[in-house]
MILO-335456 format. One record per residue (C-alpha): y, x, z; residue number from 1. Coordinates in Angstrom, 2 decimals. Each point is the difference from the previous one (the first is absolute). Layout:
! residues N
{drengu {Y X Z} NUM}
...
This chain:
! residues 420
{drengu {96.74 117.83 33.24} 1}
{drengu {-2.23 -1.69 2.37} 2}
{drengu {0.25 -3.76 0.06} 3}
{drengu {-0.19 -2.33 3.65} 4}
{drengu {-0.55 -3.46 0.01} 5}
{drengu {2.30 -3.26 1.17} 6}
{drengu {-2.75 0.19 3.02} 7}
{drengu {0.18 3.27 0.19} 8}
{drengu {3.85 0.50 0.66} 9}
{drengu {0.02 -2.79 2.21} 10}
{drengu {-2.18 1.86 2.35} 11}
{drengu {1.53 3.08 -0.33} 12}
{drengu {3.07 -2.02 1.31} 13}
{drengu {-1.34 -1.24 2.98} 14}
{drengu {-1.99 3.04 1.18} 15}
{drengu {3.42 1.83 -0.46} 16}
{drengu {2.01 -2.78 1.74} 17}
{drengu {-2.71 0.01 3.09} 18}
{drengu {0.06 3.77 -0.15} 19}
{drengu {4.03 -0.31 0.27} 20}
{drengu {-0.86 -2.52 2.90} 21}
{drengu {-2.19 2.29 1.87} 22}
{drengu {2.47 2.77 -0.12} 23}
{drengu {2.65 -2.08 1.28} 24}
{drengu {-1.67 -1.72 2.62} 25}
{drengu {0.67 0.93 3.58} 26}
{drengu {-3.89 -1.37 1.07} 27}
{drengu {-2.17 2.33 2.30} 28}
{drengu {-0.22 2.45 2.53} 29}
{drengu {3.09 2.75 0.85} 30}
{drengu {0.16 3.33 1.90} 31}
{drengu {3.90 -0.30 1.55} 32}
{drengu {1.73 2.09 2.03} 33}
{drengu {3.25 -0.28 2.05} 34}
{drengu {1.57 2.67 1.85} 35}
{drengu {1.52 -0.27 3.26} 36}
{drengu {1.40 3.06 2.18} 37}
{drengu {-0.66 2.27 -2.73} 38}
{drengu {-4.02 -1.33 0.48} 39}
{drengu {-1.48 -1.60 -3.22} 40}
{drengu {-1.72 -2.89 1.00} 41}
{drengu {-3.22 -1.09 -2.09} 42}
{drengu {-0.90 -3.75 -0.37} 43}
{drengu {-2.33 -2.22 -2.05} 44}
{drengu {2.01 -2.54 -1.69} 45}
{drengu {-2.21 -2.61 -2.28} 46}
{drengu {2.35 -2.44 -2.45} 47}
{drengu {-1.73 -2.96 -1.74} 48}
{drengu {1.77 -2.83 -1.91} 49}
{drengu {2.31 -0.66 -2.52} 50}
{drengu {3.43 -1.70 -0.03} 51}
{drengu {0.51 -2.26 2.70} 52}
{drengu {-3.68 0.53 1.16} 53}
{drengu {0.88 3.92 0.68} 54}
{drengu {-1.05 1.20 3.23} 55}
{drengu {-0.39 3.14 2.01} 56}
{drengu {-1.90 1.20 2.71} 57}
{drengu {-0.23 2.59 2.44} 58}
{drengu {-3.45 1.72 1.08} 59}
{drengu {-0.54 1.64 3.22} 60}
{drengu {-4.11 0.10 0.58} 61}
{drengu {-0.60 -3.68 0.35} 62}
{drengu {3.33 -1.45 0.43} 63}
{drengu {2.25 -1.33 -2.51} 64}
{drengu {3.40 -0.80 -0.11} 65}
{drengu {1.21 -2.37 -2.89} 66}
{drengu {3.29 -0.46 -1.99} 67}
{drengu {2.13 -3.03 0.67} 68}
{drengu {1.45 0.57 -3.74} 69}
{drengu {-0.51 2.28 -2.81} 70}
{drengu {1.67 0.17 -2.78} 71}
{drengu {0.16 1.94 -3.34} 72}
{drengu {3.26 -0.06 -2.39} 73}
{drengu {0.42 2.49 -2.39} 74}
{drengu {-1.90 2.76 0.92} 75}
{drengu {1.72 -0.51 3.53} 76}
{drengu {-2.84 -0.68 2.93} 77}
{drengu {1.58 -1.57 3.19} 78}
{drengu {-2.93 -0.70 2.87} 79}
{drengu {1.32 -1.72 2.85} 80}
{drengu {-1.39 0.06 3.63} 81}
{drengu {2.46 -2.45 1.65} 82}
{drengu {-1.65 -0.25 3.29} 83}
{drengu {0.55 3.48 0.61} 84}
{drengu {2.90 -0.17 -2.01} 85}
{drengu {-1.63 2.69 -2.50} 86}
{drengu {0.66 -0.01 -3.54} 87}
{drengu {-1.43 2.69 -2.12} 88}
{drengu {1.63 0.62 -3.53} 89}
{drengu {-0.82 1.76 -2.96} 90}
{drengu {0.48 1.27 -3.59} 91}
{drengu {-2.84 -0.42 -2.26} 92}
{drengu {0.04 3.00 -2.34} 93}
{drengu {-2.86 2.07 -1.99} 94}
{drengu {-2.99 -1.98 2.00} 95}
{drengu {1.70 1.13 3.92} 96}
{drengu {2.23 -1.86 2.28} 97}
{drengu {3.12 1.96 1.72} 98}
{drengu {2.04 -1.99 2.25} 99}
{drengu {0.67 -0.60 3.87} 100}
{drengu {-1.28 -1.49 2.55} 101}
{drengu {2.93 -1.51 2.57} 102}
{drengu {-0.16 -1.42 3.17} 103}
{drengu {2.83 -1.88 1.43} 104}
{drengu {-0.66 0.27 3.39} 105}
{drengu {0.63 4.08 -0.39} 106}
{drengu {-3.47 1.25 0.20} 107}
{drengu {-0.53 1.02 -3.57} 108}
{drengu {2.96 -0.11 -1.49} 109}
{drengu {0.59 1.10 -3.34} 110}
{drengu {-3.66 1.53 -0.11} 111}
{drengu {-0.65 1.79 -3.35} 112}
{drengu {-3.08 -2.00 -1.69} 113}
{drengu {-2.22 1.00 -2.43} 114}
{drengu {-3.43 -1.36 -1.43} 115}
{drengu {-2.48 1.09 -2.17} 116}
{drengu {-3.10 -1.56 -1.89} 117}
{drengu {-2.89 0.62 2.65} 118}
{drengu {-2.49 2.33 -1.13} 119}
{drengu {-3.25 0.47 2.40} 120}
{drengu {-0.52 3.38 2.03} 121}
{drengu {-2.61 2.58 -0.36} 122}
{drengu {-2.78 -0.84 2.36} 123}
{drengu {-0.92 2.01 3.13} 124}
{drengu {-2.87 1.48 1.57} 125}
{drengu {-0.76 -2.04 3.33} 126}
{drengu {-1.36 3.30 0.76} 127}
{drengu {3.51 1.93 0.29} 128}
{drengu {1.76 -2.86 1.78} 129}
{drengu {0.06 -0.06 4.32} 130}
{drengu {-0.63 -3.11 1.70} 131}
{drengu {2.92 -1.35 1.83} 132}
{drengu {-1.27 -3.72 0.19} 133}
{drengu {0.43 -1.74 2.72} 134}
{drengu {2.40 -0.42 3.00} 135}
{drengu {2.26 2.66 1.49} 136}
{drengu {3.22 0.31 2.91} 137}
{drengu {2.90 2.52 -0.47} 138}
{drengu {1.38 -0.11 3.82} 139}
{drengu {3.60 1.16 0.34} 140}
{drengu {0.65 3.22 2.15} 141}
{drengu {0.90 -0.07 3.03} 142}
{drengu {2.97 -1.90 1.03} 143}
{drengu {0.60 -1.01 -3.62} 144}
{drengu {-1.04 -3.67 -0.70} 145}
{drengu {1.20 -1.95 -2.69} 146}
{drengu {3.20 -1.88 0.13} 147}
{drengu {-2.18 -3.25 1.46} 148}
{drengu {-1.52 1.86 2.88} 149}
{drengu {-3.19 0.69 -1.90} 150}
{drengu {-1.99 3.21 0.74} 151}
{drengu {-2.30 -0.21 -3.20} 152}
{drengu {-1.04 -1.95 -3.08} 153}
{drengu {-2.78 -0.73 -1.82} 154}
{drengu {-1.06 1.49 -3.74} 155}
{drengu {-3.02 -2.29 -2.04} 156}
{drengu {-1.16 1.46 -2.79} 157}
{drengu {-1.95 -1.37 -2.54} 158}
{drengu {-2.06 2.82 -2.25} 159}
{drengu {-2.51 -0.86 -3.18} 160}
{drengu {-0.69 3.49 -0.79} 161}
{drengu {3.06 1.87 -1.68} 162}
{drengu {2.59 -3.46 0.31} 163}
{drengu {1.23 -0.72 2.92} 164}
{drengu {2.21 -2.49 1.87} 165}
{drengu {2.31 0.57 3.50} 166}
{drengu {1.86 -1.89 2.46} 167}
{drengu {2.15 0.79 3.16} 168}
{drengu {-0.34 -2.58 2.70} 169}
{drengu {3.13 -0.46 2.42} 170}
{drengu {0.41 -2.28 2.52} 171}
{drengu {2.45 -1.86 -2.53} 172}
{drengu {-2.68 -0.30 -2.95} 173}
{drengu {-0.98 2.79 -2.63} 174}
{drengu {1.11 1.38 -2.69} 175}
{drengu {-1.36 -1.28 -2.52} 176}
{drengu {-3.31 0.94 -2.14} 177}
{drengu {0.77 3.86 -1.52} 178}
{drengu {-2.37 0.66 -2.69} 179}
{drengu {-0.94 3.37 -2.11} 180}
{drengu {-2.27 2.33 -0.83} 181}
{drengu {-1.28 3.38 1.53} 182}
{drengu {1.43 2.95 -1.86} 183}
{drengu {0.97 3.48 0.39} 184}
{drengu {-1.80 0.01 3.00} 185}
{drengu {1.54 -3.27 1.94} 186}
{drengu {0.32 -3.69 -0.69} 187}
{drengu {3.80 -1.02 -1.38} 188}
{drengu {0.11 -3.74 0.74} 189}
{drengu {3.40 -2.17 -0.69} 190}
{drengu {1.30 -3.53 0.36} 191}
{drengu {2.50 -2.40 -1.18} 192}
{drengu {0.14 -3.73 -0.05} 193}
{drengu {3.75 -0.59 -0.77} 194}
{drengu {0.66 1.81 3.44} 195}
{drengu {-0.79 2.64 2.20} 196}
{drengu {-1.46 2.41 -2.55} 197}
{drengu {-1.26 3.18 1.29} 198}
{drengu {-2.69 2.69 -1.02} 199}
{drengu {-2.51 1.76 2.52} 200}
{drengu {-2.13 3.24 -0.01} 201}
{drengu {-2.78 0.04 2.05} 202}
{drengu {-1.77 3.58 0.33} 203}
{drengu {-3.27 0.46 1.65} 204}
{drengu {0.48 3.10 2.57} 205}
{drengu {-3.06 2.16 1.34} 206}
{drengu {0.16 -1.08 3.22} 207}
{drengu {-0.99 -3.26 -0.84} 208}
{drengu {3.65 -1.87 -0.14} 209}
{drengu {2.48 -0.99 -2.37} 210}
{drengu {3.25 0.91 -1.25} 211}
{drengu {1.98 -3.00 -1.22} 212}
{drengu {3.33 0.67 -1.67} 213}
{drengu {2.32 -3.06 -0.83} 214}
{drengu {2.90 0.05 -1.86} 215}
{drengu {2.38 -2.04 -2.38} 216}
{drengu {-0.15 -2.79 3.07} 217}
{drengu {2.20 0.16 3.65} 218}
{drengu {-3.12 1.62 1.64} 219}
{drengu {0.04 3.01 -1.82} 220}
{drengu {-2.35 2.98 1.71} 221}
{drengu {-2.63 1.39 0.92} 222}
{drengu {-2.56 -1.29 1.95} 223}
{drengu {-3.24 1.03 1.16} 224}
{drengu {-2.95 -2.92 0.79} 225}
{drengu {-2.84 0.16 1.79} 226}
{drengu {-3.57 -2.08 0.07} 227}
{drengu {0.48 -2.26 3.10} 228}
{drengu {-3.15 1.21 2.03} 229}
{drengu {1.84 3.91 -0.29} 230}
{drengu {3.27 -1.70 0.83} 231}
{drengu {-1.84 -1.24 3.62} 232}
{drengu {-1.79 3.16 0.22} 233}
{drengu {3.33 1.58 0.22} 234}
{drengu {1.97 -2.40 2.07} 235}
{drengu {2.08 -0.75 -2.73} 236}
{drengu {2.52 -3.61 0.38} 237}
{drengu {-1.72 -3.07 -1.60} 238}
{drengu {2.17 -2.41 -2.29} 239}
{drengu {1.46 -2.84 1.48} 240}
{drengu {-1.47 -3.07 0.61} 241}
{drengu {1.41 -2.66 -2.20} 242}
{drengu {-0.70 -2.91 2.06} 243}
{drengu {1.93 1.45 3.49} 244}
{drengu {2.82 1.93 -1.88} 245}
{drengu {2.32 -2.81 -0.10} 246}
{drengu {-0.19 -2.61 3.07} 247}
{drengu {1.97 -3.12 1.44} 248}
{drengu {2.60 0.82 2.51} 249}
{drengu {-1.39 -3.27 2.22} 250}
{drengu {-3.31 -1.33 -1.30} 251}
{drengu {0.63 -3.29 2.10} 252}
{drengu {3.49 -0.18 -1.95} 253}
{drengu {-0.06 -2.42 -3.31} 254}
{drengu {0.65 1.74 -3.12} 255}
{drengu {3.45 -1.21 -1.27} 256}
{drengu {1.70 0.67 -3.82} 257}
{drengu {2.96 -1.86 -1.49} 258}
{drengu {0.74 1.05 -3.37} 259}
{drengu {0.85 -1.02 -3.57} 260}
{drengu {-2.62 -1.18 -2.86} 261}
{drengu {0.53 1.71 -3.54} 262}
{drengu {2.02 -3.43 -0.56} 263}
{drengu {2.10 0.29 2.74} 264}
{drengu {-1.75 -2.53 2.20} 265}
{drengu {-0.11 0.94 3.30} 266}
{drengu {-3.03 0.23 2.00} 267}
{drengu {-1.46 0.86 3.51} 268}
{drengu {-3.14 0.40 1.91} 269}
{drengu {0.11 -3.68 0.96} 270}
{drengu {0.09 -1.72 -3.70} 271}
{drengu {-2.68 -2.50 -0.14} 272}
{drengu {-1.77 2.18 -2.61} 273}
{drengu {-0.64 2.56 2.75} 274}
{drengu {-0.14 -1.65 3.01} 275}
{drengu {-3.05 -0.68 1.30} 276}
{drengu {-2.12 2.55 -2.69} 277}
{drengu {-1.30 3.14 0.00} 278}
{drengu {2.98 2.49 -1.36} 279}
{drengu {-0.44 3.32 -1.65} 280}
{drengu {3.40 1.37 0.15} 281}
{drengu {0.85 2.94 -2.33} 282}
{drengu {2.32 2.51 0.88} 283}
{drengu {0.89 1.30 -3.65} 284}
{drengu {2.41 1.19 -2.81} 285}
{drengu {-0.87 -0.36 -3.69} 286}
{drengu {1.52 3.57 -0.70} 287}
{drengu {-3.35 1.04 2.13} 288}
{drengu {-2.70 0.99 -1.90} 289}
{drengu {-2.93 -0.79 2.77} 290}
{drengu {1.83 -3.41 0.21} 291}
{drengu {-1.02 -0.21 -3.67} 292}
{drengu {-3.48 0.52 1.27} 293}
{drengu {0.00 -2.29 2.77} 294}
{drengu {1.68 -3.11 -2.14} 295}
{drengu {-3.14 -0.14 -2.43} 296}
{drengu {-2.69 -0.29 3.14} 297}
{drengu {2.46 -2.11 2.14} 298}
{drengu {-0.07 -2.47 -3.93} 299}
{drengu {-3.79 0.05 0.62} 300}
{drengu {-0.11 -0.83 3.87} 301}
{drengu {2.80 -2.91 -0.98} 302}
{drengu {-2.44 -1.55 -2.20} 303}
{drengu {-2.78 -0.04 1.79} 304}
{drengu {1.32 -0.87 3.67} 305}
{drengu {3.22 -2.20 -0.50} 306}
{drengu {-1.69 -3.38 -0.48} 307}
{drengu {-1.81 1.22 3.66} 308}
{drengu {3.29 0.13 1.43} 309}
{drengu {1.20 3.62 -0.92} 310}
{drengu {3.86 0.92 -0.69} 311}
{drengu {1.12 3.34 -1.33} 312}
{drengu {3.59 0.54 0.39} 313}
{drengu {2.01 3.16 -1.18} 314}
{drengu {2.64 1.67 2.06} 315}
{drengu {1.71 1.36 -3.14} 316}
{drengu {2.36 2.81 0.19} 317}
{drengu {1.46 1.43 -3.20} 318}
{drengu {3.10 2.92 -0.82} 319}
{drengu {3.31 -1.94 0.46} 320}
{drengu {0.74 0.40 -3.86} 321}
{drengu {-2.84 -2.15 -0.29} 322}
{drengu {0.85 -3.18 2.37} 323}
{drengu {2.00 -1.57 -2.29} 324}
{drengu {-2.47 -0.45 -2.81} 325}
{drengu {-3.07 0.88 1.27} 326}
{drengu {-1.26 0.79 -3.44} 327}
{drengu {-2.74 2.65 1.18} 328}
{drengu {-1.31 -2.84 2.42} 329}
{drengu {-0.34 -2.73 -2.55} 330}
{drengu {-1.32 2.42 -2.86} 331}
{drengu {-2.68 0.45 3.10} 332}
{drengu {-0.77 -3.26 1.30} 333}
{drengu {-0.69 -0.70 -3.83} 334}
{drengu {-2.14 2.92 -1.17} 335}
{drengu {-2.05 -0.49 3.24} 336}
{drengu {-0.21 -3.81 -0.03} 337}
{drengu {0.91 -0.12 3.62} 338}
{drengu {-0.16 -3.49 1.23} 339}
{drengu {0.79 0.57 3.67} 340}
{drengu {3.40 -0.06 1.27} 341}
{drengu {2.96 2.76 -0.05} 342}
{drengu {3.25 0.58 2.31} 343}
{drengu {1.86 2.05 -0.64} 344}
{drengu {1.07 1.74 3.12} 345}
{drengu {3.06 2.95 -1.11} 346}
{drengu {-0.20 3.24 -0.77} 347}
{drengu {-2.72 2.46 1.40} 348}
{drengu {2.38 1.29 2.50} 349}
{drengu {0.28 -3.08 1.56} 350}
{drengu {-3.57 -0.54 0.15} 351}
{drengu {-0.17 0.95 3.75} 352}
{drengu {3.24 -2.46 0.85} 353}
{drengu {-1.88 -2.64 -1.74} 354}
{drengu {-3.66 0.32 1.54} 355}
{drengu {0.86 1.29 3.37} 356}
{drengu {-3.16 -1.10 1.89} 357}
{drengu {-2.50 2.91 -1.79} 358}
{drengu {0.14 3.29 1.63} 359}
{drengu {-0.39 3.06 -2.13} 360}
{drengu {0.41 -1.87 -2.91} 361}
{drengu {0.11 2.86 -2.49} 362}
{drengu {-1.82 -0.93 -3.11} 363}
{drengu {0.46 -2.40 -3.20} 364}
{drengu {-2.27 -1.99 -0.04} 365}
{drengu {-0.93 -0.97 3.34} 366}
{drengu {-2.02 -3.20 0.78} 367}
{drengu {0.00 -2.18 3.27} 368}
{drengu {-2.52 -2.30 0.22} 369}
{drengu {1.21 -3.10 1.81} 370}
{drengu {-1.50 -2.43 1.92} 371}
{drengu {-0.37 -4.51 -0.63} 372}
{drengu {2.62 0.84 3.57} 373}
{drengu {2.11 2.12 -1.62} 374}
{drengu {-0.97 3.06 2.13} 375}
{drengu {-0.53 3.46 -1.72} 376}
{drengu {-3.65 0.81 -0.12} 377}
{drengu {0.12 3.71 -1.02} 378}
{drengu {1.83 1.62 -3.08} 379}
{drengu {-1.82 2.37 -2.93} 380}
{drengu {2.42 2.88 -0.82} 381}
{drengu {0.53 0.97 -3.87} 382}
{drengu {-2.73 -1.24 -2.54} 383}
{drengu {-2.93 2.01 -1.04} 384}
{drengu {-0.78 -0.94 -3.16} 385}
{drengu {-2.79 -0.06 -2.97} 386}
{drengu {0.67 4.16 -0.27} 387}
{drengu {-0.70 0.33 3.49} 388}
{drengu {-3.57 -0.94 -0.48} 389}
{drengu {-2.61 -0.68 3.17} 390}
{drengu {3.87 -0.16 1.82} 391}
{drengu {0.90 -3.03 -2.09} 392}
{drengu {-3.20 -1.96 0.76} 393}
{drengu {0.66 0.58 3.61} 394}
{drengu {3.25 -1.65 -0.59} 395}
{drengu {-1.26 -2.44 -1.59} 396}
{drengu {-2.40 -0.88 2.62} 397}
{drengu {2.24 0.45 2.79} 398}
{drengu {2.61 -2.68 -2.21} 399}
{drengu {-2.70 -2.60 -0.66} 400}
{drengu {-1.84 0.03 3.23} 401}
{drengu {3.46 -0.07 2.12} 402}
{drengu {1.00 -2.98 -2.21} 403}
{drengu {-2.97 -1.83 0.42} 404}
{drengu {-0.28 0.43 3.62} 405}
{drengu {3.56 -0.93 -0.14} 406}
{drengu {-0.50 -3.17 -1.37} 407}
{drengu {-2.66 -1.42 1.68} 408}
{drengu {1.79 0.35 3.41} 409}
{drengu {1.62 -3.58 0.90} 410}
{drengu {2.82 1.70 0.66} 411}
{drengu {-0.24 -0.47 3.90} 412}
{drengu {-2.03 2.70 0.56} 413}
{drengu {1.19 3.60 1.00} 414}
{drengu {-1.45 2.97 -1.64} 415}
{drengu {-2.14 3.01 1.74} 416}
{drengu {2.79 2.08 -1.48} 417}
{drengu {2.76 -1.61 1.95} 418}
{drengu {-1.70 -0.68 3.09} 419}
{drengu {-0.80 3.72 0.69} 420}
């Protein structure tokens, strides 16, 4: 009979114990799935942590959404996304997680959930795979524009050989980053952050233009998008222009809002901590993904530009089942760190009662820009963000300049924009 030492056993303990650990452990990188409208849904979903230090988060090309808790009990996973009021739970069984991923404001609820440990992919030829980077339109037909009066959007695409990442551009913001791979002859690309999941297939066609199929989201379809320079060649509608979309019923008129703090406190347009400043007012809902978007830049712009005399005020409407706790709002505000004020205005039907002086005001978020004289400067429909790439950094410009400019008028002075 072979003979181990005190050491020896002692060792064998702990590498057995750590072994147990590893096994156990949650730690590291998932391939999960949900499945909405009979579409199964791919996402990247990394969890790090421990006990109270557990955390998840969600990967869609460079964007991350995080956890506000995680928690682990008895083989029962529970990660919540409480300002989209997401919570994804799961069984832990045999080294997989099987669950569901619920939404409580009805867009996935109920989802089937599963995960798996993430194994890397066969790599591709670069050789086999068709270019598609770059930016494209898909125009509507004829006489049949979206349900804002748009004629066409835009699709960016990001490609590093066989990997690929897409975005729809709308006059209200995009979609989101989609990411994927090319296979079986076209790139299958997915997203999900805690909402609006949704998978896209993006075929390259002989004549040059691309078929994009979406499905699993409310714009399911086909589509077909062009390069922009074939889209002129052929006369085809341009996207809207963010900046003229949405305008001010009397640019001479002050821009007026009355409405409730998250405490109750109510405030207007002519509260000392407006008066007098240069106002970004925000036009938004927290059960609206681009106002997800917008809320992190408008959190840098605060920063930077309130100490110059900046305010940022939200015009906050939320689903009457959520007015009386605003739970989604504050779960928000927190994960965010938003600093700048929110009112909260009713429910998004009443949005047009409430902020009567835009006209075609048609898209969450929308931004006015307001004057040291509390005159409306010009508003930025929706809220191109980070996936929306060259797009964004015009937006950014366009914020930061207009701001700026903004606040080094004395307030006396009329714009070129409201003179003409």
């Amino acid at each position: 009979m072979r003979k181990f030492s005190k050491s020896g056993v002692a060792l064998a303990a702990v590498l057995t114990c750590a072994s147990a650990f590893a096994a156990d452990s949650l730690e590291g990188r998932w391939d999960a799935t949900l499945s909405v409208k009979n579409t199964v849904i791919p996402f990247r979903l990394d969890i790090s942590g421990s006990g109270a230090d557990l955390k998840g988060t969600l990967y869609n090309g460079d964007e991350k959404e995080f956890t506000t808790s995680a928690k682990l009990k008895n083989d029962k996973l529970v990660l919540d996304f409480a300002h989209y009021l997401t919570t994804i739970t799961a069984t832990v069984k045999d080294g997989q997680l099987t669950g569901k991923v619920e939404q409580r404001n009805g867009e996935v609820g109920g989802s089937a959930f599963q995960a798996t440990r993430y194994v890397a992919p066969p790599a591709l030829s670069a050789a086999s795979v068709p270019s598609i980077d770059g930016v494209w339109e898909i125009p509507f037909e004829v006489g049949k524009e979206s349900p804002k009066g748009e004629k066409a959007w835009r699709l960016i695409v990001k490609q590093q050989g066989a990997e690929a990442s897409a975005a729809i551009l709308r006059v209200d913001g995009d979609t989101g980053a989609l990411t994927g791979t090319f296979h079986d002859g076209k790139f299958v690309l997915s997203h999900f952050d805690g909402s609006r999941p949704g998978l896209m297939q993006i075929t390259a066609l002989p004549d040059g233009t691309l078929q994009v199929v979406q499905s699993g989201s409310n714009r399911n379809g086909k589509l077909i998008a062009y390069r922009a320079e074939v889209a002129r060649a052929k006369g085809l509608p341009e996207p809207s222009n963010y900046a003229t979309h949405t305008t001010a019923r009397d640019p001479h008129e002050v821009f007026t809002y009355k409405m409730p703090d998250v405490d109750g406190k109510l405030l207007s347009n002519d509260d000392p901590k407006f008066k007098g400043k240069v106002v970004l007012a925000i036009v938004t809902g927290t059960w609206c993904p681009n106002c997800h978007d917008e809320a992190q830049y408008l959190v840098e712009l605060y920063k930077k530009y309130r100490d110059q005399g900046l305010e940022i005020v939200a015009l906050d409407f939320e689903e009457p089942e959520q007015q009386d706790s605003l739970a989604r709002v504050h779960a928000f505000t927190k994960q965010y760190g938003v600093e700048y004020t929110y009112l909260i205005g009713g429910a998004p039907a009443e949005m047009w009662e409430k902020v009567p002086q835009l006209v075609n005001l048609n898209t969450w978020p929308a931004t006015v820009f307001i004057r040291r004289d509390g005159r409306v400067d010009h508003i930025h429909a929706g809220f191109a963000a980070p996936a929306s790439g060259e797009f964004n950094d015009q937006l950014k410009k366009e914020f930061t300049s207009t701001i700026e400019r903004l606040l080094a008028d004395n307030g006396k002075a009329v714009t070129a924009s409201i003179s003409q």
